[in-house]
PDB file as gemmi writes it, atoms N, CA and C in Angstrom:
CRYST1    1.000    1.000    1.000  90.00  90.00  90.00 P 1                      
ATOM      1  N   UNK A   1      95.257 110.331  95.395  1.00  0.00           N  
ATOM      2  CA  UNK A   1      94.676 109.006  95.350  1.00  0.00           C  
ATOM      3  C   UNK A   1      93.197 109.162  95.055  1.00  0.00           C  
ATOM      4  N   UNK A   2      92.484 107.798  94.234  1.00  0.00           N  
ATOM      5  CA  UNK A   2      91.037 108.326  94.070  1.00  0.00           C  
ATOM      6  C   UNK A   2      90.774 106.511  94.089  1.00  0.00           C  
ATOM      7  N   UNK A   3      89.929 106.835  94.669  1.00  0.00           N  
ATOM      8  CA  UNK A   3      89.286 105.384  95.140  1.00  0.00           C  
ATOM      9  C   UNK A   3      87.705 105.546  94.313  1.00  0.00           C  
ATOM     10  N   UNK A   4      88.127 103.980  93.802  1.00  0.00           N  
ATOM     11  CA  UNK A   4      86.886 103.897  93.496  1.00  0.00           C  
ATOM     12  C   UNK A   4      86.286 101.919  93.858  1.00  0.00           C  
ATOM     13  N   UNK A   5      85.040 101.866  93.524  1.00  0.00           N  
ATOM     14  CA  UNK A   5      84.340 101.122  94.179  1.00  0.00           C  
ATOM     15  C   UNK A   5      85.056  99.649  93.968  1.00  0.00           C  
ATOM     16  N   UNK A   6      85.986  99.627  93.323  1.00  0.00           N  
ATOM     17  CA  UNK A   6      86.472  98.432  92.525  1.00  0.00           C  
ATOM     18  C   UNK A   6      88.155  98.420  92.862  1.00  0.00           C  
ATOM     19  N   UNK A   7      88.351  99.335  93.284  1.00  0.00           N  
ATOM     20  CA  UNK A   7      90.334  99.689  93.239  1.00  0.00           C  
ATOM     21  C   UNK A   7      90.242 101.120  93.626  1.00  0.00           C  
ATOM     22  N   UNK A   8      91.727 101.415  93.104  1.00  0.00           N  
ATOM     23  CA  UNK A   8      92.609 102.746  93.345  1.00  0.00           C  
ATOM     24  C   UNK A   8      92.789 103.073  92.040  1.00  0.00           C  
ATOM     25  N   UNK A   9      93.072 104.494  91.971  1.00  0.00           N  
ATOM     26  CA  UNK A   9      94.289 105.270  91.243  1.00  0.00           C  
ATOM     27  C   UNK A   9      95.412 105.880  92.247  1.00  0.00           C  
ATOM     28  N   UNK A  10      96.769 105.687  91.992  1.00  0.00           N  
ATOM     29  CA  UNK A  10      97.648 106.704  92.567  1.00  0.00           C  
ATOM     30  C   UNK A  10      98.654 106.949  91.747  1.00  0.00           C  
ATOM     31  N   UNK A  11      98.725 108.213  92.182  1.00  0.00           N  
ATOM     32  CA  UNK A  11      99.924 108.481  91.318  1.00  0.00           C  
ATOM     33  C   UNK A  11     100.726 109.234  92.366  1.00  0.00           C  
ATOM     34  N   UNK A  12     102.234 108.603  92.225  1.00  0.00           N  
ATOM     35  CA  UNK A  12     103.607 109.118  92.747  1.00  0.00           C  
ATOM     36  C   UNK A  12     104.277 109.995  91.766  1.00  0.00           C  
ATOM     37  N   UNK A  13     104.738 111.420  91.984  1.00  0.00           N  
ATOM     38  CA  UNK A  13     105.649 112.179  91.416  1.00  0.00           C  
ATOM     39  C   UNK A  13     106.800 111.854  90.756  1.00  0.00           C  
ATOM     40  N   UNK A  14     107.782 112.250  90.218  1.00  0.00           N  
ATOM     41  CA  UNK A  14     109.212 112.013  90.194  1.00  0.00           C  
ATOM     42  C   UNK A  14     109.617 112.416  91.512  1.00  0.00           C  
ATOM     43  N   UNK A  15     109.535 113.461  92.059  1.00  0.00           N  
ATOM     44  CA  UNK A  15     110.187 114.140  93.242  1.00  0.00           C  
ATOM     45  C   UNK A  15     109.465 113.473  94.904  1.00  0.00           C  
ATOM     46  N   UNK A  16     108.204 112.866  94.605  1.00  0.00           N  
ATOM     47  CA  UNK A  16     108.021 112.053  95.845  1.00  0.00           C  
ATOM     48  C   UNK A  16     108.704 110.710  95.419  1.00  0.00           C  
ATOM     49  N   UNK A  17     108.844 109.981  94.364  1.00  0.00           N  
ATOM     50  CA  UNK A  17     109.450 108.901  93.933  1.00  0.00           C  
ATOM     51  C   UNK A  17     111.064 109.085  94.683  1.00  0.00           C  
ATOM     52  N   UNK A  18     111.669 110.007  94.560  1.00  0.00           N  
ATOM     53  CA  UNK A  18     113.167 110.510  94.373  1.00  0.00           C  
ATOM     54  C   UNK A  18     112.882 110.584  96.156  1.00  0.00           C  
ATOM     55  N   UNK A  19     112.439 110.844  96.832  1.00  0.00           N  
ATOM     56  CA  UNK A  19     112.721 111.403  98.051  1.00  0.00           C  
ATOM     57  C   UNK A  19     113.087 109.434  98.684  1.00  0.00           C  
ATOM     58  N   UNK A  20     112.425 108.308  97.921  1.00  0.00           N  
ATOM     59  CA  UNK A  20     112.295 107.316  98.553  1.00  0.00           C  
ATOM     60  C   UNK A  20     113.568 106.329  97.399  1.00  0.00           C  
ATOM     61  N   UNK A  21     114.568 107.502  97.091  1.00  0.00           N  
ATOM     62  CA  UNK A  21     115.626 106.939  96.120  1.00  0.00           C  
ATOM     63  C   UNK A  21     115.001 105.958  94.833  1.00  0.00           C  
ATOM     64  N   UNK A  22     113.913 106.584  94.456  1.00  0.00           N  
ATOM     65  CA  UNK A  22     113.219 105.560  93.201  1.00  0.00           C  
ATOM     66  C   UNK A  22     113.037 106.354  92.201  1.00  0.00           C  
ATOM     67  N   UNK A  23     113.069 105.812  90.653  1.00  0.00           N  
ATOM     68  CA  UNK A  23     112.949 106.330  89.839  1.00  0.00           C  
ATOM     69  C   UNK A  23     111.536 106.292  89.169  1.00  0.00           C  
ATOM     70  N   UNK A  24     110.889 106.554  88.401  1.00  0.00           N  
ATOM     71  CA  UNK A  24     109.599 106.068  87.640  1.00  0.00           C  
ATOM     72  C   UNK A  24     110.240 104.929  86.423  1.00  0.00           C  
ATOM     73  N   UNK A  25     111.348 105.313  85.724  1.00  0.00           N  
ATOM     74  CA  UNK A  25     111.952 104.263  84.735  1.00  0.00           C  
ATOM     75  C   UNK A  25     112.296 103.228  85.483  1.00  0.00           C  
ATOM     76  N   UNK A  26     112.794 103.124  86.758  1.00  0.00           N  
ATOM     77  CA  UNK A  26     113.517 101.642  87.090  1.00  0.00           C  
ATOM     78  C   UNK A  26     112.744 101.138  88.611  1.00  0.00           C  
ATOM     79  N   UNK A  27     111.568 101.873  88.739  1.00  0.00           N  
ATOM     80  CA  UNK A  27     110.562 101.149  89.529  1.00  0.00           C  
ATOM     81  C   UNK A  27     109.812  99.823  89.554  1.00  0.00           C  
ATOM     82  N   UNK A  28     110.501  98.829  90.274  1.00  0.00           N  
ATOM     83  CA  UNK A  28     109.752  97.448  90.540  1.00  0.00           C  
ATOM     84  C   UNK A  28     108.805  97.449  91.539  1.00  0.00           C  
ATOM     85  N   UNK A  29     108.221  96.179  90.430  1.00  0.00           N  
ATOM     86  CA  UNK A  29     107.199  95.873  91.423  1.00  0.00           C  
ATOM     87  C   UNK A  29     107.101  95.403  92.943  1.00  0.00           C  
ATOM     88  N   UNK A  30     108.465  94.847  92.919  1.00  0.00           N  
ATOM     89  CA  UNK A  30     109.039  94.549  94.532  1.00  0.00           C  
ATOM     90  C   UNK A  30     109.250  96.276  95.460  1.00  0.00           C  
ATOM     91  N   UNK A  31     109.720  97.308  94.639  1.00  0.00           N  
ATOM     92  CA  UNK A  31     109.429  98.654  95.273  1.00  0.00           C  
ATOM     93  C   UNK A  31     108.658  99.327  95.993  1.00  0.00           C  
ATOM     94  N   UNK A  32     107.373  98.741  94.591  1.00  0.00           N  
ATOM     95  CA  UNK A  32     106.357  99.908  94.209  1.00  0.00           C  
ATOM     96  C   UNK A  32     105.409  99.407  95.563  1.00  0.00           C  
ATOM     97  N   UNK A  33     105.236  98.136  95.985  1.00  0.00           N  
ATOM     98  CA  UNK A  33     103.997  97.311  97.296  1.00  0.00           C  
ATOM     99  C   UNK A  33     104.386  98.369  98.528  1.00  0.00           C  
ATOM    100  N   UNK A  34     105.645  98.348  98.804  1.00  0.00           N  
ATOM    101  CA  UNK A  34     105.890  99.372 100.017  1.00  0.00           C  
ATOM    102  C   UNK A  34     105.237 100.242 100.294  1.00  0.00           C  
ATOM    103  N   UNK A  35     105.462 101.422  98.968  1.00  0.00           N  
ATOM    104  CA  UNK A  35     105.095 102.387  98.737  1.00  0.00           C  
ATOM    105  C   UNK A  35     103.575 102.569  98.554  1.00  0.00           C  
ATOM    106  N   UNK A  36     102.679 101.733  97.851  1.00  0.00           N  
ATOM    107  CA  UNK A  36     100.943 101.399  97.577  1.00  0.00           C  
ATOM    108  C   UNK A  36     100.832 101.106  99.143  1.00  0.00           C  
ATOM    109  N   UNK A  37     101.124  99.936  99.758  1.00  0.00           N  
ATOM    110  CA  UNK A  37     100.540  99.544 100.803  1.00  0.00           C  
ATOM    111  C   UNK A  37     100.562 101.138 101.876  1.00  0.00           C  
ATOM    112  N   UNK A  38     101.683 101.329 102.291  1.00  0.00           N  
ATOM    113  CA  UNK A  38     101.924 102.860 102.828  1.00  0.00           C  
ATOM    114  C   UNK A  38     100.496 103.581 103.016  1.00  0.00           C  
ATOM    115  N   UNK A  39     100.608 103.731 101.532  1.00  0.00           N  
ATOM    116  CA  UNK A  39      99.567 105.321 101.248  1.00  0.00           C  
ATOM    117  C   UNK A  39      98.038 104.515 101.292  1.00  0.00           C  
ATOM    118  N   UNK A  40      98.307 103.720 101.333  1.00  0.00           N  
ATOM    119  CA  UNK A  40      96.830 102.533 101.923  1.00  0.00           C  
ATOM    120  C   UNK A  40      96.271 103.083 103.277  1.00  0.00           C  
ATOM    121  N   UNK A  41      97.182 102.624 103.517  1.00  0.00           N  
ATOM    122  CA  UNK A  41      97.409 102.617 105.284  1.00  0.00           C  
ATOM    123  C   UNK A  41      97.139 104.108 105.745  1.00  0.00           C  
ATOM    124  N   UNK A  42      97.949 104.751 105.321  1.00  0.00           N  
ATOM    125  CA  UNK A  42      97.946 106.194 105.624  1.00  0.00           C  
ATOM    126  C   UNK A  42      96.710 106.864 105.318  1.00  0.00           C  
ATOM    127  N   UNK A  43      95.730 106.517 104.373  1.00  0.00           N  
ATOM    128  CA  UNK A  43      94.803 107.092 104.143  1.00  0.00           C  
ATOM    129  C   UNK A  43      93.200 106.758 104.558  1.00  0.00           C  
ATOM    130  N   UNK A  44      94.115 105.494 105.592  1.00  0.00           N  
ATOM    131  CA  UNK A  44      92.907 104.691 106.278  1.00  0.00           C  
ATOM    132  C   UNK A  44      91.916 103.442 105.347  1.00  0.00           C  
ATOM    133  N   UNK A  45      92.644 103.171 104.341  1.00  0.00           N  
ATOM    134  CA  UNK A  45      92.088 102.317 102.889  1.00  0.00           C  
ATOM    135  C   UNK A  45      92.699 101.018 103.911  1.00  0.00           C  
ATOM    136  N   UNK A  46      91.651  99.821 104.109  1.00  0.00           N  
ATOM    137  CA  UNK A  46      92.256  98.779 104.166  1.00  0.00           C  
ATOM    138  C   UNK A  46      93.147  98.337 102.510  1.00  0.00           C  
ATOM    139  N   UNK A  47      93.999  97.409 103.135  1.00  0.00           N  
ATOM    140  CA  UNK A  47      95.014  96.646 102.196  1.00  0.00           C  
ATOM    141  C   UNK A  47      93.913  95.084 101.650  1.00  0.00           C  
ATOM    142  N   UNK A  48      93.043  95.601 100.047  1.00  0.00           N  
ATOM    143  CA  UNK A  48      92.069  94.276  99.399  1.00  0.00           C  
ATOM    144  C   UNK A  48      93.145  93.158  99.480  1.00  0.00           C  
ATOM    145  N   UNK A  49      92.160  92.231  99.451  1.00  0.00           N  
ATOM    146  CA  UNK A  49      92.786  90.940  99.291  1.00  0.00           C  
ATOM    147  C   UNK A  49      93.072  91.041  97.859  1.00  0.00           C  
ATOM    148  N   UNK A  50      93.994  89.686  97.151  1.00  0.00           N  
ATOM    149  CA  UNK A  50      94.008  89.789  96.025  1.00  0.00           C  
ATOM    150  C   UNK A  50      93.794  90.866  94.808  1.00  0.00           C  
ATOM    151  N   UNK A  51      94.678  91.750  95.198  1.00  0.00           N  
ATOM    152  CA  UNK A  51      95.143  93.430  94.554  1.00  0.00           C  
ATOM    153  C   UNK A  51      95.700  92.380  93.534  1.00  0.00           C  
ATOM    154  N   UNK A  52      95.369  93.365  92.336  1.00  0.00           N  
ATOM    155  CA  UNK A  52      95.587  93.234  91.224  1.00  0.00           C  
ATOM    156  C   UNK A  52      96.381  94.829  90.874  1.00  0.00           C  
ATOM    157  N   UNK A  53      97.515  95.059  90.307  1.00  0.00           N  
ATOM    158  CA  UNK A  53      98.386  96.369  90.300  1.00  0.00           C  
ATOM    159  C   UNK A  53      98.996  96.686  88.944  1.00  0.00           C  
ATOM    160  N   UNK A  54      98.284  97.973  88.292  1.00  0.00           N  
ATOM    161  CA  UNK A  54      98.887  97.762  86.861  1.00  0.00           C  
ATOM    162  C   UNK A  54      99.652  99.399  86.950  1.00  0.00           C  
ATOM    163  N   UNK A  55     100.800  99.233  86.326  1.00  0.00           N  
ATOM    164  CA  UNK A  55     101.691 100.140  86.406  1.00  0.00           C  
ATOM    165  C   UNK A  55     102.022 101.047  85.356  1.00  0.00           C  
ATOM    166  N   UNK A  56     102.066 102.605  85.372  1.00  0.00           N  
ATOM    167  CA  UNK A  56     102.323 102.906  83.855  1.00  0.00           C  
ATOM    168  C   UNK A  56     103.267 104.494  84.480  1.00  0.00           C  
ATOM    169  N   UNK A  57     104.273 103.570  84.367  1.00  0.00           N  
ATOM    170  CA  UNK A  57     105.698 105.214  84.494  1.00  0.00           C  
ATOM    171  C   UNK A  57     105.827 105.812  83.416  1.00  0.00           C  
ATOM    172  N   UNK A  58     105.504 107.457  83.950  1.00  0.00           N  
ATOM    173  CA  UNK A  58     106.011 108.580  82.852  1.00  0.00           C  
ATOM    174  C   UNK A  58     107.026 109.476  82.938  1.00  0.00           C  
ATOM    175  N   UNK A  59     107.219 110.204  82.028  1.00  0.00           N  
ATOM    176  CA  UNK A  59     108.378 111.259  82.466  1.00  0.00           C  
ATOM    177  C   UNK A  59     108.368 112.080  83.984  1.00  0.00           C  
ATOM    178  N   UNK A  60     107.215 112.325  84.356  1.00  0.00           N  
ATOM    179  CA  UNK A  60     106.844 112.843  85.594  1.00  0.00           C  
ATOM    180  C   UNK A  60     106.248 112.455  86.799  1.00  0.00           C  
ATOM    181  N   UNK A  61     105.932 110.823  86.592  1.00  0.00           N  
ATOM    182  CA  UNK A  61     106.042 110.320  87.720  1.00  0.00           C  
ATOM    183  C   UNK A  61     105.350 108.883  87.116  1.00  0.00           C  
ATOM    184  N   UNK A  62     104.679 108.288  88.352  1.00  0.00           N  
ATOM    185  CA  UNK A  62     104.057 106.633  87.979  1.00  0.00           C  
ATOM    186  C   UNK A  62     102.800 106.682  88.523  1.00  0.00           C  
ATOM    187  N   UNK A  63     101.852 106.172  87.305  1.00  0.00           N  
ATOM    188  CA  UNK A  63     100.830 105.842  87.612  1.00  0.00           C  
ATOM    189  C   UNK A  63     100.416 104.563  88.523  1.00  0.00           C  
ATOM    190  N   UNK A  64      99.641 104.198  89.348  1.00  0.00           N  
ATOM    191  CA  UNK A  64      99.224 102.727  89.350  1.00  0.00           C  
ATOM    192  C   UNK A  64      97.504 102.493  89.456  1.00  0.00           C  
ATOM    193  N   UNK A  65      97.583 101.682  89.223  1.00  0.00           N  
ATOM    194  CA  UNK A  65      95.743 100.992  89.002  1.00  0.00           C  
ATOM    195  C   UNK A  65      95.649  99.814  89.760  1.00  0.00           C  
ATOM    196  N   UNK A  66      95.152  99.749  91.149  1.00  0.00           N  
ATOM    197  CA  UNK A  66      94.449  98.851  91.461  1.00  0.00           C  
ATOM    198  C   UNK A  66      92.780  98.464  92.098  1.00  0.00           C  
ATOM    199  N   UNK A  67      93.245  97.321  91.583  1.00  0.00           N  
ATOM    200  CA  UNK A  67      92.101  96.466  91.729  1.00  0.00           C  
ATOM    201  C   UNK A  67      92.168  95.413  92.309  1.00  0.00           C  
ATOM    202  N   UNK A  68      90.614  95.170  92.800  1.00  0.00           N  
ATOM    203  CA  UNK A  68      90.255  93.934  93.291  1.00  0.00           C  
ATOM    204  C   UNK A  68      88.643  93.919  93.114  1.00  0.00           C  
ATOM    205  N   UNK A  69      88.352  91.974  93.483  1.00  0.00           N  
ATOM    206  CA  UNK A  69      86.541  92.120  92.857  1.00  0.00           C  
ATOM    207  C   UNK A  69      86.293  92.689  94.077  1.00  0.00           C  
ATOM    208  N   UNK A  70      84.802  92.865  93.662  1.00  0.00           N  
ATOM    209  CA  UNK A  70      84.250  93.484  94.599  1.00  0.00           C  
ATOM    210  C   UNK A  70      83.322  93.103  95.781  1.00  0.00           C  
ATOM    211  N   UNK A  71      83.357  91.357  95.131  1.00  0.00           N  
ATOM    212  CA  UNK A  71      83.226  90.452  96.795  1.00  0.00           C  
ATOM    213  C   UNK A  71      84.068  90.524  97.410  1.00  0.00           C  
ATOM    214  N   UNK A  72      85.597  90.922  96.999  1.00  0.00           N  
ATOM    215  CA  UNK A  72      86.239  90.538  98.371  1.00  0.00           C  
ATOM    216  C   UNK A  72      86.414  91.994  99.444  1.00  0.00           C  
ATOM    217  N   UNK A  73      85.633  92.495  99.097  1.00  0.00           N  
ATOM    218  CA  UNK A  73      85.606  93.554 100.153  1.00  0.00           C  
ATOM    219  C   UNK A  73      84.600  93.283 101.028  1.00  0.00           C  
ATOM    220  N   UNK A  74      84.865  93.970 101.967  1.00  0.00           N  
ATOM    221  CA  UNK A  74      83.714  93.692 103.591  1.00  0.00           C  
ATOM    222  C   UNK A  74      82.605  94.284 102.979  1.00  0.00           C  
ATOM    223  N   UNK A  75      81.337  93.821 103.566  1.00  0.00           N  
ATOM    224  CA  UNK A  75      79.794  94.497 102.917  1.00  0.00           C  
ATOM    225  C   UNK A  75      79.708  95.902 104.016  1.00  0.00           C  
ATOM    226  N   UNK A  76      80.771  95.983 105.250  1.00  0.00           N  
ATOM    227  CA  UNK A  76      80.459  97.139 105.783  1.00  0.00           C  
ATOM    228  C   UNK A  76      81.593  98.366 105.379  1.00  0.00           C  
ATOM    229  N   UNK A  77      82.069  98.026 104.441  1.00  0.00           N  
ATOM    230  CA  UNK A  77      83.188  99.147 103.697  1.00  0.00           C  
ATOM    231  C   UNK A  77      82.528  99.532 102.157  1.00  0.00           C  
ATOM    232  N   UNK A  78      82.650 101.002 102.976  1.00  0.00           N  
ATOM    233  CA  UNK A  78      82.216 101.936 102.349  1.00  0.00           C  
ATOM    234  C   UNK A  78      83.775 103.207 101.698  1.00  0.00           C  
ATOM    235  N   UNK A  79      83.809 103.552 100.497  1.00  0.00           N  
ATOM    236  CA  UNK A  79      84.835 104.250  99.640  1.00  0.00           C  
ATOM    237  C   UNK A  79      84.489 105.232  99.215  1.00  0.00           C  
ATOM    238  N   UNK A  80      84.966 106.446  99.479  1.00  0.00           N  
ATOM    239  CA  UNK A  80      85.151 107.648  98.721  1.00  0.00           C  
ATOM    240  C   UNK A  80      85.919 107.975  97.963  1.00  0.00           C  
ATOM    241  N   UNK A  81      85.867 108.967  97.118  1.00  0.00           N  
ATOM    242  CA  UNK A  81      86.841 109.335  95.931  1.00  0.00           C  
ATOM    243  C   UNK A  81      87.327 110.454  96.936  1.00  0.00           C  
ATOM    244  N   UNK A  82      88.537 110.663  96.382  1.00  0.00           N  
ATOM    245  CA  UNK A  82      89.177 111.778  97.235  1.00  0.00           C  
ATOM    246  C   UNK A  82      90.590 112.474  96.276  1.00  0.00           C  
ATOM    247  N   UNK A  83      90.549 113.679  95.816  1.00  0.00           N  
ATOM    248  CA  UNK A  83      91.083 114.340  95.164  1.00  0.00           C  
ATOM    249  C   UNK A  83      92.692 115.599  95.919  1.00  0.00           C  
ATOM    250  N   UNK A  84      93.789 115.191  95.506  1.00  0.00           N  
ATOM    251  CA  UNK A  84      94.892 115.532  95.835  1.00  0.00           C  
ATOM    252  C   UNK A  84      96.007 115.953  95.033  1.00  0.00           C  
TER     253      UNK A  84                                                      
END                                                                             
């Protein structure tokens, strides 16, 4: 995951996708929130208001891109990039 001042990047594997019975070809967007919110959570990232989520599945796993502006974050949250 890499956070930046505006959104996320994450990317899910095929084989972490597969452990949660999901594919990268037949991944919905009704799926994919579980799974984003999760690794939110888990990584101590509050859940932005009004996430904006753009999706791009490859042979080896799924990208996602989110965003949100950057008023709607708290003025006392502060984001690091973080490499995995």
């Amino acid at each position: 995951m890499n956070i930046f001042s505006q959104g996320a990047a994450l990317f899910f594997t095929r084989k972490e996708l597969a452990a949660a019975h999901l594919t990268p070809e037949t991944l919905t967007e009704h799926e994919a929130l579980p799974l984003i919110f999760h690794t939110l959570r888990q990584a101590g990232h509050p859940i932005p208001p009004r996430l904006e989520i753009r999706c791009f599945p490859e042979p080896h796993g799924v990208l996602f891109f989110l965003r949100t502006r950057m008023e709607d974050l708290p003025s006392d949250c502060y984001l690091s990039v973080t490499f995995s």
